[in-house]
SELOFI-25437 format. One record per residue (C-alpha): residue in three letters; x, y, z. Coordinates in steps of 0.02 Angstrom, whole numbers. Example, Ala and Ser with C-alpha at 12.3 -4.5 7.8 and 13.67 -1.06 7.14 Angstrom:
<recs>
+------+--------+--------+--------+
| resn |     px |     py |     pz |
+------+--------+--------+--------+
|  Ala |    615 |   -225 |    390 |
|  Ser |    684 |    -53 |    357 |
+------+--------+--------+--------+
</recs>
This chain:
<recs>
+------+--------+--------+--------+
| resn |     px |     py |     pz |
+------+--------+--------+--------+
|  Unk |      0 |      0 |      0 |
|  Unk |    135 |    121 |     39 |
|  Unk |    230 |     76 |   -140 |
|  Unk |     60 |    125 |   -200 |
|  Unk |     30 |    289 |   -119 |
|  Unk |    202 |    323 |   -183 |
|  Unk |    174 |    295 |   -384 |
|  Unk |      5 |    391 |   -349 |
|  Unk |     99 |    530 |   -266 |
|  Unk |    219 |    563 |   -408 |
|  Unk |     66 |    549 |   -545 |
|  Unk |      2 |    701 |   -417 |
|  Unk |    141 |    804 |   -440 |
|  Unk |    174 |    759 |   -622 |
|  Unk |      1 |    837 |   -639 |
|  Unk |     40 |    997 |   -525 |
|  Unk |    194 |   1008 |   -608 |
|  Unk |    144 |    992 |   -819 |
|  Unk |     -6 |   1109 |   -777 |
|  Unk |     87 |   1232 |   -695 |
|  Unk |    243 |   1256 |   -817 |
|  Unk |    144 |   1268 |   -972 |
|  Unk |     52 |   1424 |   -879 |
|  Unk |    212 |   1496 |   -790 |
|  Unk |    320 |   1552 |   -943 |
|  Unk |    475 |   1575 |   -833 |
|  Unk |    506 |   1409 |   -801 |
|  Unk |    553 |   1383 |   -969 |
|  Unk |    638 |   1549 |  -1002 |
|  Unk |    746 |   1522 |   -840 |
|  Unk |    782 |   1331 |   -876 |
|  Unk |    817 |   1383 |  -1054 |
|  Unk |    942 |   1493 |  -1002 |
|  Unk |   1024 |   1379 |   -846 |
|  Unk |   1068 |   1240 |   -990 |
|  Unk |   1143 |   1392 |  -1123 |
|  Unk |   1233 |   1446 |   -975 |
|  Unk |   1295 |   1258 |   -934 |
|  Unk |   1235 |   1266 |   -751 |
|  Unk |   1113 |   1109 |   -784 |
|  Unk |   1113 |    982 |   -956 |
|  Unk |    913 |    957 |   -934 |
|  Unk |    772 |   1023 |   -807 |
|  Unk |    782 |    827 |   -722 |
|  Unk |    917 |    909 |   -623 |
|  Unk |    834 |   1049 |   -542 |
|  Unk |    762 |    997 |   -366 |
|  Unk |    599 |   1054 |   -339 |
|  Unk |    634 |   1133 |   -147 |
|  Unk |    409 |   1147 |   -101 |
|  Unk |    281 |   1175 |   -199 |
|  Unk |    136 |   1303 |   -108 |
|  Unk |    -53 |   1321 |   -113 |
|  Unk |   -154 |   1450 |    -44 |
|  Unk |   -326 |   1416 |     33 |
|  Unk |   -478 |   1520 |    117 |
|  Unk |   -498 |   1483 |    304 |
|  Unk |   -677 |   1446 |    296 |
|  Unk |   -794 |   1307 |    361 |
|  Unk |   -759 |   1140 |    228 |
|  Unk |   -603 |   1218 |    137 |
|  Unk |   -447 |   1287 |    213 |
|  Unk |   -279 |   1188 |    269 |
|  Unk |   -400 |   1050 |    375 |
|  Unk |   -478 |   1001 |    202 |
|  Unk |   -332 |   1000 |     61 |
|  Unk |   -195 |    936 |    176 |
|  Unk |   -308 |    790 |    197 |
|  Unk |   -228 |    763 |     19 |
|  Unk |    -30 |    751 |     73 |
|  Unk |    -51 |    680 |    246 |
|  Unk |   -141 |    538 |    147 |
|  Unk |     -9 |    511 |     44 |
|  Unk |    145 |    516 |    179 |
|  Unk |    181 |    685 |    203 |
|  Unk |    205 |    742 |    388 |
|  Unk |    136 |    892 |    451 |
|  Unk |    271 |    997 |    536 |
|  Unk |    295 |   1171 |    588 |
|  Unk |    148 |   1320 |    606 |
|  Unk |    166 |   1494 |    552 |
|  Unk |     62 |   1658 |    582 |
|  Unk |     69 |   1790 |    471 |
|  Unk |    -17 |   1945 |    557 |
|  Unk |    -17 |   2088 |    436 |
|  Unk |    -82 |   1979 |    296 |
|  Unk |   -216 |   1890 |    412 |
|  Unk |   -129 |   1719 |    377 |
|  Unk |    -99 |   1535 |    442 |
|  Unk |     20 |   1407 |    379 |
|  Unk |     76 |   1233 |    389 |
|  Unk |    215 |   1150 |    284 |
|  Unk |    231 |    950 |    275 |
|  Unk |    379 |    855 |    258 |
|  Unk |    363 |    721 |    106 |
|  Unk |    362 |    530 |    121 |
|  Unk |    549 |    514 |     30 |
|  Unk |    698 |    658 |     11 |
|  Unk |    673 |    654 |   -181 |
|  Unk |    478 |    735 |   -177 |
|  Unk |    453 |    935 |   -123 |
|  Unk |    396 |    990 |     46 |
|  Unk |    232 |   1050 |     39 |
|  Unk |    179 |   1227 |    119 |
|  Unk |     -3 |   1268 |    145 |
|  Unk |    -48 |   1433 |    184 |
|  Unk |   -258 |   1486 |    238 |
|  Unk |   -350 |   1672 |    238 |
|  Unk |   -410 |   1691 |    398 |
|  Unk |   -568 |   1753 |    322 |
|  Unk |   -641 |   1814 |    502 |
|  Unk |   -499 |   1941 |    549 |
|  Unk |   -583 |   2023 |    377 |
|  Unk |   -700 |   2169 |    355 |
|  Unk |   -887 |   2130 |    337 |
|  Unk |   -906 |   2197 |    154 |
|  Unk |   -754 |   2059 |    109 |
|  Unk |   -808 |   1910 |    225 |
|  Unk |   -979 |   1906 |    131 |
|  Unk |   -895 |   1914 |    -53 |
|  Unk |   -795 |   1780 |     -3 |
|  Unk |   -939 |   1680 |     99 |
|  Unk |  -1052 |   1718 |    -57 |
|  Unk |   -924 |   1603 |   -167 |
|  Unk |   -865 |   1466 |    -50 |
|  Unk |  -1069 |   1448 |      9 |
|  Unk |  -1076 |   1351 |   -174 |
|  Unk |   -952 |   1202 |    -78 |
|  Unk |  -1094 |   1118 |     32 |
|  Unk |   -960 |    990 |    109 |
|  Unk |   -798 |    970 |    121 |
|  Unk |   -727 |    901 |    -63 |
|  Unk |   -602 |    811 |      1 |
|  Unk |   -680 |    697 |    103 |
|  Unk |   -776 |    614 |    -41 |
|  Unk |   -619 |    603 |   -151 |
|  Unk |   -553 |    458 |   -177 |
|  Unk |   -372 |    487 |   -111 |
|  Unk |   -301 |    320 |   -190 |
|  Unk |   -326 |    401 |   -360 |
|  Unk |   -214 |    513 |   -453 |
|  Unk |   -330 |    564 |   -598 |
|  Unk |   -465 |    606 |   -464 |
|  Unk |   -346 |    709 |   -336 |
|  Unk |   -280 |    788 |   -508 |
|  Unk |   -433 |    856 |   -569 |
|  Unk |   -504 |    908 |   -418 |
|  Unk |   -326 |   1018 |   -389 |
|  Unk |   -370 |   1103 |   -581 |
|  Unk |   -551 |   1118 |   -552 |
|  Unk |   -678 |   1268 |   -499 |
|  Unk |   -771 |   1245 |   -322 |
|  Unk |   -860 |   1380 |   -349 |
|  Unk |   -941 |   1518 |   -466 |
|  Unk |   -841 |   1627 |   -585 |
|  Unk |   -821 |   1785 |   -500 |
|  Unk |   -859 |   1957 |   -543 |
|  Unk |   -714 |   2089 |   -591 |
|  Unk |   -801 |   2224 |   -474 |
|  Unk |   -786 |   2057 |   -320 |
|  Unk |   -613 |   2042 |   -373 |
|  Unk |   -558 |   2215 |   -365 |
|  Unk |   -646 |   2241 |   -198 |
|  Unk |   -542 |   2099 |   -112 |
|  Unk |   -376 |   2152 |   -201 |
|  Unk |   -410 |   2306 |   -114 |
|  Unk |   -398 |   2237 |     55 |
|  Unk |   -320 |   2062 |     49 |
|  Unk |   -226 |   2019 |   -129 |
|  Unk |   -199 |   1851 |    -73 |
|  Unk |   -402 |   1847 |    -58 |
|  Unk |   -443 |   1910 |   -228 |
|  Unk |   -294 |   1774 |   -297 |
|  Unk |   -376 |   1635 |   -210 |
|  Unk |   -554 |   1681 |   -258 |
|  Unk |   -501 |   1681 |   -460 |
|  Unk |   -369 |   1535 |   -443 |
|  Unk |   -436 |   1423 |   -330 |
|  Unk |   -313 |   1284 |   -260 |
|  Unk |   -230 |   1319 |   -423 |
|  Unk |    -20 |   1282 |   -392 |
|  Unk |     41 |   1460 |   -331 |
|  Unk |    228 |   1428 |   -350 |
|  Unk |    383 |   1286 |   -384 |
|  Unk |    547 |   1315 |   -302 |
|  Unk |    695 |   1294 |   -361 |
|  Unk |    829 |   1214 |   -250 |
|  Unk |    992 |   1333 |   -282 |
|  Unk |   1093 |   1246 |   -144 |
|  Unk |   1101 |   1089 |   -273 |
|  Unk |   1165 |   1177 |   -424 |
|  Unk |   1358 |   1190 |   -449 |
|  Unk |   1453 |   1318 |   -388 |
|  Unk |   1470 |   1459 |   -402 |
|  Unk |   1267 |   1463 |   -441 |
|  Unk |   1221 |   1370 |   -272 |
|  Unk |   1239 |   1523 |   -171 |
|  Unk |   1091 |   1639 |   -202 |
|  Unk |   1187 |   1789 |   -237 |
|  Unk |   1269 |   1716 |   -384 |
|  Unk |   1109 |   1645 |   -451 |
|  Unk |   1010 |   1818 |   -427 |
|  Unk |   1133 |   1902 |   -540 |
|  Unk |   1129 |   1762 |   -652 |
|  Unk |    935 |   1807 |   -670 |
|  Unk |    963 |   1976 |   -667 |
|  Unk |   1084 |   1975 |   -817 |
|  Unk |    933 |   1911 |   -892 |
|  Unk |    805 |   2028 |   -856 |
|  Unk |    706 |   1904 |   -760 |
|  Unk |    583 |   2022 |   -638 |
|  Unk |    608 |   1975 |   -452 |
|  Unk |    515 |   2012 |   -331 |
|  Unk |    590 |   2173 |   -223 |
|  Unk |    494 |   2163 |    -75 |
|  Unk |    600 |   2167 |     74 |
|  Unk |    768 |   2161 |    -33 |
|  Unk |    771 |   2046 |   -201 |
|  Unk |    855 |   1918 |    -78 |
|  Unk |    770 |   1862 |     76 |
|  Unk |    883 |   1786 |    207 |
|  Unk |    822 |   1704 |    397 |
|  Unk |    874 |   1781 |    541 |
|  Unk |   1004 |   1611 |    571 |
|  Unk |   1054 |   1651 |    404 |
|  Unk |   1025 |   1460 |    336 |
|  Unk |    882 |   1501 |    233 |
|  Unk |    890 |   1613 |     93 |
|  Unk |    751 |   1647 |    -34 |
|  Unk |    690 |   1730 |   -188 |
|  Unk |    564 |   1735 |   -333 |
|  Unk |    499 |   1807 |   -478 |
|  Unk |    354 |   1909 |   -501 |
|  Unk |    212 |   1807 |   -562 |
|  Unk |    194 |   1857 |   -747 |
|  Unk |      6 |   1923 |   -777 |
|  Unk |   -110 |   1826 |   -837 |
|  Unk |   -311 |   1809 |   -928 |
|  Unk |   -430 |   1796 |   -778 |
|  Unk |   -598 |   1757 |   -823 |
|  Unk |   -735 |   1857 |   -753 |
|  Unk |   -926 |   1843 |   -739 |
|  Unk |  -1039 |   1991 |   -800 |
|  Unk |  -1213 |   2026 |   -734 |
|  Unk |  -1282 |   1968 |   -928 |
|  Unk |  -1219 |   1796 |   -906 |
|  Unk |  -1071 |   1828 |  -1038 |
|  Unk |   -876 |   1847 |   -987 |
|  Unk |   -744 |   1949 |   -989 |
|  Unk |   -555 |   1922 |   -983 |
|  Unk |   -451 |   2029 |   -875 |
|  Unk |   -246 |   2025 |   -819 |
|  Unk |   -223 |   1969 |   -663 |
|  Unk |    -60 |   1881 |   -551 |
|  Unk |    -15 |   1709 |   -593 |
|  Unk |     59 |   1603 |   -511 |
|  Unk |    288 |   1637 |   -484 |
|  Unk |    445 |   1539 |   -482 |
|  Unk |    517 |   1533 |   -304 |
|  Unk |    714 |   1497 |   -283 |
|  Unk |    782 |   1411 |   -110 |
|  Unk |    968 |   1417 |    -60 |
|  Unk |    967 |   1294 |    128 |
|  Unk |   1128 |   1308 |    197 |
|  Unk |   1201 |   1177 |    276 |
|  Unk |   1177 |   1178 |    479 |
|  Unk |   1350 |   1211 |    576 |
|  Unk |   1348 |   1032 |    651 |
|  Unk |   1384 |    983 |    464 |
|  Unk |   1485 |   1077 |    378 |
|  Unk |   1644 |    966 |    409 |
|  Unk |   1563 |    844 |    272 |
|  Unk |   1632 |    844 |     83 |
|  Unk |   1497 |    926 |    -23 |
|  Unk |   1471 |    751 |   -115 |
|  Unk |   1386 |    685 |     62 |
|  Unk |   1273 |    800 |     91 |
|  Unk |   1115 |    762 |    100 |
|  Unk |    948 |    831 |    147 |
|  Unk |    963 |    810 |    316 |
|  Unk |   1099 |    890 |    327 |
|  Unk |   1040 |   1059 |    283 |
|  Unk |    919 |   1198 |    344 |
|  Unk |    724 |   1123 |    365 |
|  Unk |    562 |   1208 |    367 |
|  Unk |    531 |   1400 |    335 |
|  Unk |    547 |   1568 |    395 |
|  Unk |    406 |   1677 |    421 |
|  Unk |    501 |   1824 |    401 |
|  Unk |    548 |   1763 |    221 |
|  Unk |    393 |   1709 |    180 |
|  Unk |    285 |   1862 |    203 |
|  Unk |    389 |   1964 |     84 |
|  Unk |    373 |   1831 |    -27 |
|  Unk |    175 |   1802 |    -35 |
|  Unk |    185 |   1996 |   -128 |
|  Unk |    270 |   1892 |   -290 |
|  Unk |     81 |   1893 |   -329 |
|  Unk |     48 |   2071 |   -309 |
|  Unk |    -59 |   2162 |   -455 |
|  Unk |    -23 |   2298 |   -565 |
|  Unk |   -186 |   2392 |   -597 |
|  Unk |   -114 |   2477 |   -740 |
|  Unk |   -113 |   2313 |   -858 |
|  Unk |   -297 |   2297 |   -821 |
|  Unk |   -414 |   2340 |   -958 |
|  Unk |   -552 |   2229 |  -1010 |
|  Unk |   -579 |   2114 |  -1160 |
|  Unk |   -771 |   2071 |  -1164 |
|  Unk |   -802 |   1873 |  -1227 |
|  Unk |   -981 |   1845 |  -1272 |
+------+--------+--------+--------+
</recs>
């Protein structure tokens, strides 16, 4: 059974993964360039660090229902995180073998809201009448796989959108993308040097014109300075939007980023020859403080924003 839950966990991420690259156009422009470059012969060698989701804190959805998903298939839920500003919870889970990516669920805490935004969000997730995970069938990939691509609830309007992005952007990126992948990480720390220190690997994207994110400096680095992080800015993208006629309309909104991880490798360790280190042996779990600069990868630009009506 385990063997099992291991071949359906990797037709999972296969699915995560196909979906997500042929949306996120910077995969292949930054894998593209890592193999002119001659830091990697093929994108096998990249480690995928975590993938993330977002969620909505509210009654039948949230972490409680889609980590029902990993925990199921041998991930192990670790270490909490609060993020106050941004009204957010989070849980990652450590996977069943070193050669799958952590997995890092973050939730809206949809109450800490004001009134006019809890009921556009209630108003949506209203349509999910139980929680959807408990009547998936967890020992199949094709199931778990379309329920991670599919709607749970009603398109939503652009004037909805806009008044969530207005107070909570993850909110309005939830509401249009669902449970939709929000990033892939790169692993830095496995690349050859001089590229597996972040630095290096930030100018190489840089040199590039790859957009970062800036938010608290291009590079984000822990406070035990093990953990350093950075990502793109997620490209824009065609949201679709209801109109009061019944017809649609596209508008650009965030997509989803690329995320990059550098985990140094903790003090009791470093006495090792670089060709035995091993997961283990390096920094684990997250950093808050990292993390909440990160989240605003997904921030809008209301400038790009002008409508395209489809009837």
């Amino acid at each position: 059974m385990v063997k099992n839950k291991i071949l359906i966990l990797e037709r999972v991420l296969h699915g995560l993964i196909s979906r997500y690259s042929r949306l996120v156009p910077e995969i292949e422009t930054i894998t593209q360039a890592m193999i002119k470059a001659g830091i990697i012969s093929s994108r096998e060698q990249i480690e995928n660090d975590h993938i993330a989701f977002r969620t909505l804190g509210v009654d039948k959805l949230g972490i409680q229902s889609l980590e029902r998903i990993f925990l199921h298939l041998g991930y192990t839920k670790k270490d909490p995180y609060f993020f106050a500003e941004k009204k957010l919870n989070a849980y990652w889970y450590a996977p069943p073998e070193d050669r799958f990516p952590r997995v890092f669920i973050s939730e809206l805490r949809v109450d800490d809201l004001s009134k006019k935004a809890q009921e556009i969000i209630h108003w949506y997730t209203n349509h999910v009448k139980s929680d959807p995970t408990v009547k998936l069938d967890l020992d199949d990939a094709d199931a778990i796989d379309a329920f991670l691509h599919s709607p749970l609830w009603p398109l939503p309007s652009w004037s909805d959108y806009q008044t969530l992005a207005n107070e909570s952007e993850y909110a309005s990126w939830v509401i249009c993308n669902r449970y939709y992948l929000n990033h892939f990480t790169f692993g830095v720390h496995g690349l050859a040097a001089p590229f597996n220190d972040m630095r290096h690997f930030v100018d190489f994207l840089e040199k590039r014109r790859i957009p970062l994110n800036q938010a608290g400096g291009t590079i984000k680095t822990s406070p035990d300075g093990k953990l350093v992080q950075a990502s793109t800015l997620a490209s824009m993208v065609d949201g679709l939007f209801s109109l009061p006629d019944g017809t649609t309309e596209h508008r650009k909104i965030p997509g989803s980023y690329v995320e990059f991880a550098e985990r140094k490798v903790l003090d009791e360790y470093t006495h090792l020859p670089p060709n035995k280190i091993e997961r283990k042996h390096r920094r684990e779990g997250f950093e808050a403080q990292n993390a909440d600069k990160i989240f605003e990868s997904t921030y809008r630009n209301d400038q790009v924003n002008k409508p395209k009506n489809n009837d």
